[in-house]
C-alpha positions in Angstrom: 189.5 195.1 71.0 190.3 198.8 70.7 190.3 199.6 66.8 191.4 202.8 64.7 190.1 203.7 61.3 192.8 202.4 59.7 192.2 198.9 60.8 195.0 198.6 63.0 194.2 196.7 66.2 196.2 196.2 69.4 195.8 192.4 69.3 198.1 192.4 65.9 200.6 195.0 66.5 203.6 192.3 67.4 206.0 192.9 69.8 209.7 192.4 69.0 210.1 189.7 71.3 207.5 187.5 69.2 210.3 187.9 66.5 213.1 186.3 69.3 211.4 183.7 70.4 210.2 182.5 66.5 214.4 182.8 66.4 214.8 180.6 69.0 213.0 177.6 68.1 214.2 177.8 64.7 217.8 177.1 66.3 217.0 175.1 69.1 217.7 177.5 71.4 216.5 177.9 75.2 215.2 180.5 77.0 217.9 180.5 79.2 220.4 179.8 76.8 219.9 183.0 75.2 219.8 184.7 78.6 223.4 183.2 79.2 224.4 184.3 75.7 223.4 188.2 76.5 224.3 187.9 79.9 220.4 188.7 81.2 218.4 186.6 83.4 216.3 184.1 82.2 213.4 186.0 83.7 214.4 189.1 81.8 214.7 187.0 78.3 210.7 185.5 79.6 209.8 188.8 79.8 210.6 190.5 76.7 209.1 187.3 74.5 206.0 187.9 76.2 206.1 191.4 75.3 205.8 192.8 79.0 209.8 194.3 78.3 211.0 196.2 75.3 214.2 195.5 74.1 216.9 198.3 75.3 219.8 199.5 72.8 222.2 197.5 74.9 220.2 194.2 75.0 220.0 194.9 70.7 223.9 195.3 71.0 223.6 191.8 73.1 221.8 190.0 70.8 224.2 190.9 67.7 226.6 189.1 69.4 224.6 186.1 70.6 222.1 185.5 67.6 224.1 187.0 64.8 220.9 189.5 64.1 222.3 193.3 63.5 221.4 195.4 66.6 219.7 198.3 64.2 217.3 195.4 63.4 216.1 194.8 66.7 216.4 198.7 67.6 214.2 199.1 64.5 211.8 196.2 65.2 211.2 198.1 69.0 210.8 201.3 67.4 208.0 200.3 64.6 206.3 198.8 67.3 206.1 201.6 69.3 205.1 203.8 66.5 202.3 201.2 66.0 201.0 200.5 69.5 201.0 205.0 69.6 198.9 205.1 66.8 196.5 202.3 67.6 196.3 204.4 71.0 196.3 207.6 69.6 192.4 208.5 69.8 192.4 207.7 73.9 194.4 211.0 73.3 191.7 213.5 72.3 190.5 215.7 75.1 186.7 216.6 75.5 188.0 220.5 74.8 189.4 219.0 71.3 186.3 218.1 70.4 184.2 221.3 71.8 187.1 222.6 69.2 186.2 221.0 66.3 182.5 221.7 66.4 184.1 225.4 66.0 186.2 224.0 63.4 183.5 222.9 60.7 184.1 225.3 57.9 188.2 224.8 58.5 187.3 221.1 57.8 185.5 221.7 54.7 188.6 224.0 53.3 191.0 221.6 54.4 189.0 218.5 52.8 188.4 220.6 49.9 191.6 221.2 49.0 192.8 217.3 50.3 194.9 218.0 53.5 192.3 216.1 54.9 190.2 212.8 53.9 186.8 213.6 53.1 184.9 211.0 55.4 185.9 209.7 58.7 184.7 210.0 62.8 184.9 213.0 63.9 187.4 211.6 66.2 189.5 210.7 63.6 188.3 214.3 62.0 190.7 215.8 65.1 193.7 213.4 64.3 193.9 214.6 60.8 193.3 218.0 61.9 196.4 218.3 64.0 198.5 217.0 61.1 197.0 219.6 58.8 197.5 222.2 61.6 200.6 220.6 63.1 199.4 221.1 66.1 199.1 218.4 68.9 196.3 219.3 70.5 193.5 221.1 68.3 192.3 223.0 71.6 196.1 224.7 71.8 194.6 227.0 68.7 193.2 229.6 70.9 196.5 230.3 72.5 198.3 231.4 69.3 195.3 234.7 68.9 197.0 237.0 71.6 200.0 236.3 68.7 198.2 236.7 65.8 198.8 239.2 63.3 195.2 240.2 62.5 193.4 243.4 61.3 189.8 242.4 63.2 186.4 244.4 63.3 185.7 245.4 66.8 182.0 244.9 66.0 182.6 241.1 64.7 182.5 238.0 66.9 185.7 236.5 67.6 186.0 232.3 67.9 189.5 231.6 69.5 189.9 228.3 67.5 188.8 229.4 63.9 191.0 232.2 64.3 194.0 230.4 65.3 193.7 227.8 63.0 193.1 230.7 60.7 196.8 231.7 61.4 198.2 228.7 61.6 197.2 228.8 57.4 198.5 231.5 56.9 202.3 230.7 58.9 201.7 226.9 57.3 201.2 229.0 53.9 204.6 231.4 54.6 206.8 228.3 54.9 206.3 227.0 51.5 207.5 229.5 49.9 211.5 231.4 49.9 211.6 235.4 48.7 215.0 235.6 48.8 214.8 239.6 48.2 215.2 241.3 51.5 212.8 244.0 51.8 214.0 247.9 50.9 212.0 251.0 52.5 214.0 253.4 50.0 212.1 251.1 46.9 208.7 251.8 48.7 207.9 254.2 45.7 208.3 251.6 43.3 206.2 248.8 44.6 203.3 251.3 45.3 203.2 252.5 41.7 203.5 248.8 40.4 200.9 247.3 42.5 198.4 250.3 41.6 199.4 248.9 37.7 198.2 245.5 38.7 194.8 246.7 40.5 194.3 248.5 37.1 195.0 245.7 34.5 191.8 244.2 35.0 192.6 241.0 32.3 195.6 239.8 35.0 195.2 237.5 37.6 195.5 239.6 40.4 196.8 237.2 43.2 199.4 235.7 41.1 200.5 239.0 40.3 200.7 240.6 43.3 202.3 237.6 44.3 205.3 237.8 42.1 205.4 241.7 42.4 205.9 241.6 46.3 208.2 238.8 45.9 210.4 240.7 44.1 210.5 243.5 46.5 211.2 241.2 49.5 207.3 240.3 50.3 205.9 236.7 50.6 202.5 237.9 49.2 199.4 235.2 49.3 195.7 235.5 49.6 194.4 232.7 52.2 190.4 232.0 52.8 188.5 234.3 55.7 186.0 231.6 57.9 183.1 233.2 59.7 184.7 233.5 63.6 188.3 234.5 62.5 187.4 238.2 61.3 190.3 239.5 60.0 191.5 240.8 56.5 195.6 240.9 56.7 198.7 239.2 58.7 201.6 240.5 58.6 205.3 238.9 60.0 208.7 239.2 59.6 210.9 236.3 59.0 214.7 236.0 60.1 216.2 236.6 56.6 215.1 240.2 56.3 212.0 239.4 54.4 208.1 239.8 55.6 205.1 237.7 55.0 201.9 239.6 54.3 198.7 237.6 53.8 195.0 239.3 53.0 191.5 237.5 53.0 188.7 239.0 50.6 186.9 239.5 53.6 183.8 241.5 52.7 184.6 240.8 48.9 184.7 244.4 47.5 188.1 245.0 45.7 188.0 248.8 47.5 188.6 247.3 50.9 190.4 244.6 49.6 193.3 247.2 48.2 193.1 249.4 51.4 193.6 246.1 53.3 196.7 246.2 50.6 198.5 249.3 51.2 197.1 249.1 55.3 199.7 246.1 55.8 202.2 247.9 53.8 202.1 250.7 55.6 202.5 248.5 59.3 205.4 247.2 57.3 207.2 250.6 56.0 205.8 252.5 59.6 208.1 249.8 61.1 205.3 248.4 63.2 206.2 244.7 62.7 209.8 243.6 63.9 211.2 240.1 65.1 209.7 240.6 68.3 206.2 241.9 67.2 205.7 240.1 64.5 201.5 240.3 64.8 199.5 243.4 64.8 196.5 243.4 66.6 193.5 245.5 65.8 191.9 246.6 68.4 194.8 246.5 71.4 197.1 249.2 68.7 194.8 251.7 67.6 197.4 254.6 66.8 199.5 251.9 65.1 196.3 251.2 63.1 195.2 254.7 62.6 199.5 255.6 60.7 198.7 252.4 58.6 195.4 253.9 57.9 196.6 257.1 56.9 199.7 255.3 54.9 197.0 253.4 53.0 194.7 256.4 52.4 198.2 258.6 51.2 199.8 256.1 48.5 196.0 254.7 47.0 195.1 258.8 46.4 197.4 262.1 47.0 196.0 263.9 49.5 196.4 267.3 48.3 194.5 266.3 45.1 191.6 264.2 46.8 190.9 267.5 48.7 190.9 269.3 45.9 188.8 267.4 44.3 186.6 267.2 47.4 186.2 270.8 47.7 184.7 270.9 44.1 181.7 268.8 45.2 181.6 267.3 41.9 180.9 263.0 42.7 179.6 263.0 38.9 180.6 259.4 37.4 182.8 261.0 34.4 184.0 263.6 37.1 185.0 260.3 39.6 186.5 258.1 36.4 188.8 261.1 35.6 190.4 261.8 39.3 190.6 257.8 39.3 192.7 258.1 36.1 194.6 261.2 37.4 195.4 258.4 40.2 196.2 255.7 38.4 193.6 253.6 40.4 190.4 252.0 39.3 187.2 254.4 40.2 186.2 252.1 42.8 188.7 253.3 44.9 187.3 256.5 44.6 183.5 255.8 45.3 184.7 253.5 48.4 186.6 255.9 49.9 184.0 258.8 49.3 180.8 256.4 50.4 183.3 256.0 53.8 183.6 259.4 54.6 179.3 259.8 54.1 180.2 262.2 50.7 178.1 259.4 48.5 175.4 257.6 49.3 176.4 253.6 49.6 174.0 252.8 47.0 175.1 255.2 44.3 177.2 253.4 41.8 176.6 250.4 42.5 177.2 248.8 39.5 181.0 250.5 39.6 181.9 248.4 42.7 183.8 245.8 41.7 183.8 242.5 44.4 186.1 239.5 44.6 185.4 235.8 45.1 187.0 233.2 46.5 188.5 230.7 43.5 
C-alpha cells in the first residue's frame, strides 16, 4: 500500500463511481437501469462503479437528467479524485537528478524552513515536493537551466553550483513579485537617488534595508536584500519588469558595507548605462566584462568624484583624520574610502581595521 506523508493512501482515495453505485441501491436502481437512463451500456455503467472509467462531462450531463444529481457534482467528485490519486502518486515523480539536487540544496532548505516556506521535518523525498512549491518549480533539477538567465555579479575565482544558484534566483524573481513600485524609473532623476542613498549609508541609526527599500521604490526601483548560499556566488540581480520599473536585489556577500555599497551603485549603474532591457534582463559577470568594467566605473564615479579622489591621491596623505575629512567632503562614510584605497594596494588591508564596518544577515 503505497503511502505519502500526509497519510493519504491509494486504497481510500474513492472513486466517483463508489458514490453512483451507494446511489443506486439507495433507489433500487439497476445497473442497467441506469445505463438505459444515460443511454450507456451496461458495461460502461459496470465499469465506472468499479472505478476502471472516470466519469466524462457528458456522462455528468447524463446523470443530471437520470438521477436528479447536478452534473458539477459529479464533474467535481472526478476532479477531487484525481487531485487525490496525483498527490498520493506524486513521490513516483521525483527523478534520481532531483535528488542529486537537493543534496546541493541543503543550506536553501534550512533558509526556506527557517523562515516557514517549508516544514521543518519530513523525508527527504518529501523535502523535494515542498521544495518545488517553495520554488514553483516542477522539477527541482530544472534549477540549473535558469543560470545562463540569471542576473548575477559572480567572482570568477568562486565555485559555481548550478542548482543553488538557480534556486538563488528563483528567490530573488519569487521576492520581485510581491511587491508593486508603481514609479517608473527616470535616468534624468539619477542625481537625486545617488545623493539620497549616500544619506542613508551615512545615517548609521536607520535601518538600512528598509530604507533603501523605500528610497528606490520611490524612484521606480524594487529594492530588497535576499540571503547569498555558499555555491550561488553572486552579490546583485538586476531585471526590468514590463511596467517601466526594474528590480535590483544585493546579497551581503563578503559582509563588509564597502563592497556591499559598490555592489549598490554597480547595479545602478548596469541600470542607468542601459545594460538591462526586456530582452536582457540578467547580467552576467564574467561573459560581459566591458559592460561590467562601465558599471564599475559608474560605481567608483557617484560613491567619490574623481577629480577630488585624485587629488587627494596625489597628496599621499591615508592619515585617519586626513581619510574621515575627504569621507565628509564626500558625503560617504570613511569606509568607503579605506576599501577603495586598500583595492587599489595604496593601504595595507589591515590598516584600519577597526573603521571597516561589516553587515550581517538578520
Amino acid at each position: 500500500m503505497a503511502t505519502k506523508i500526509t497519510g493519504i493512501s491509494r486504497d481510500l482515495i474513492i472513486h466517483p463511481g463508489e458514490t453512483i453505485s451507494d446511489i443506486l441501491v439507495e433507489r433500487g436502481i439497476t445497473q442497467a437501469e441506469l445505463a438505459a437512463r444515460t443511454g450507456v451500456t451496461p458495461a460502461y455503467v459496470c465499469n465506472v462503479i468499479a472505478g476502471k472509467k472516470d466519469i466524462s462531462a457528458k456522462f455528468a450531463l447524463a446523470l443530471e437528467y437520470a438521477l436528479g444529481v447536478s452534473k458539477s457534482f459529479w464533474i467535481n467528485l472526478q476532479a477531487n479524485y484525481d487531485a487525490e490519486l496525483l498527490e498520493a502518486s506524486e513521490s513516483e515523480t521525483i527523478t534520481d537528478e532531483e535528488r542529486v539536487a537537493r543534496n546541493s540544496l541543503k543550506d536553501i532548505v534550512k533558509y526556506l524552513r527557517e523562515i516557514g516556506k517549508m516544514p521543518l521535518r519530513e523525508a527527504v523525498d518529501d523535502s523535494i515536493l515542498s521544495l518545488r512549491k517553495a520554488l514553483q518549480m516542477s522539477n527541482i533539477a530544472n534549477l540549473k537551466g535558469i543560470v545562463p538567465e540569471g542576473a548575477l555579479r559572480m567572482s570568477a575565482k568562486s565555485k559555481v553550483d548550478p542548482y543553488v544558484m538557480g534556486a538563488w534566483i528563483r528567490l530573488c524573481q519569487i521576492a520581485g513579485e510581491k511587491r508593486n513600485v508603481s514609479t517608473k524609473f527616470d535616468i534624468e532623476k539619477i542625481d537625486e537617488l545617488v545623493a539620497k542613498a549616500k544619506m542613508v549609508m551615512c545615517n548609521a541609526g536607520e535601518s538600512i534595508q528598509k530604507s533603501l527599500t523605500e528610497l528606490f521604490g520611490e524612484y521606480g526601483i524594487d529594492f530588497s536584500v535576499v540571503r547569498n548560499f555558499r555555491g550561488a556566488p553572486v552579490q546583485g540581480f538586476i531585471s526590468k519588469k514590463n511596467d517601466g520599473t526594474y528590480q535590483m536585489v544585493l546579497t551581503i556577500r563578503g559582509s563588509y558595507a564597502d563592497i556591499f555599497w559598490f555592489s549598490l551603485f554597480h547595479e545602478l549603474g548596469h541600470i542607468v548605462n542601459g545594460d538591462v532591457n526586456g530582452s536582457i534582463n540578467f547580467i552576467d559577470y564574467d561573459g560581459n566584462a566591458d559592460i561590467e568594467i562601465g558599471a564599475d566605473e559608474f560605481a567608483s564615479a557617484r560613491l567619490i568624484d574623481s577629480t577630488a579622489y585624485e587629488e587627494f591621491v596625489r597628496r599621499s596623505d591615508y592619515s585617519l583624520s586626513s581619510i574621515k575629512s575627504f569621507a565628509e567632503s564626500q558625503q560617504i562614510r570613511p569606509y568607503i574610502v579605506i576599501g577603495r584605497l586598500q583595492r587599489e594596494n595604496l593601504l595595507e588591508y589591515n590598516r584600519y581595521s577597526s573603521e571597516k564596518v561589516r553587515y550581517k544577515w538578520a
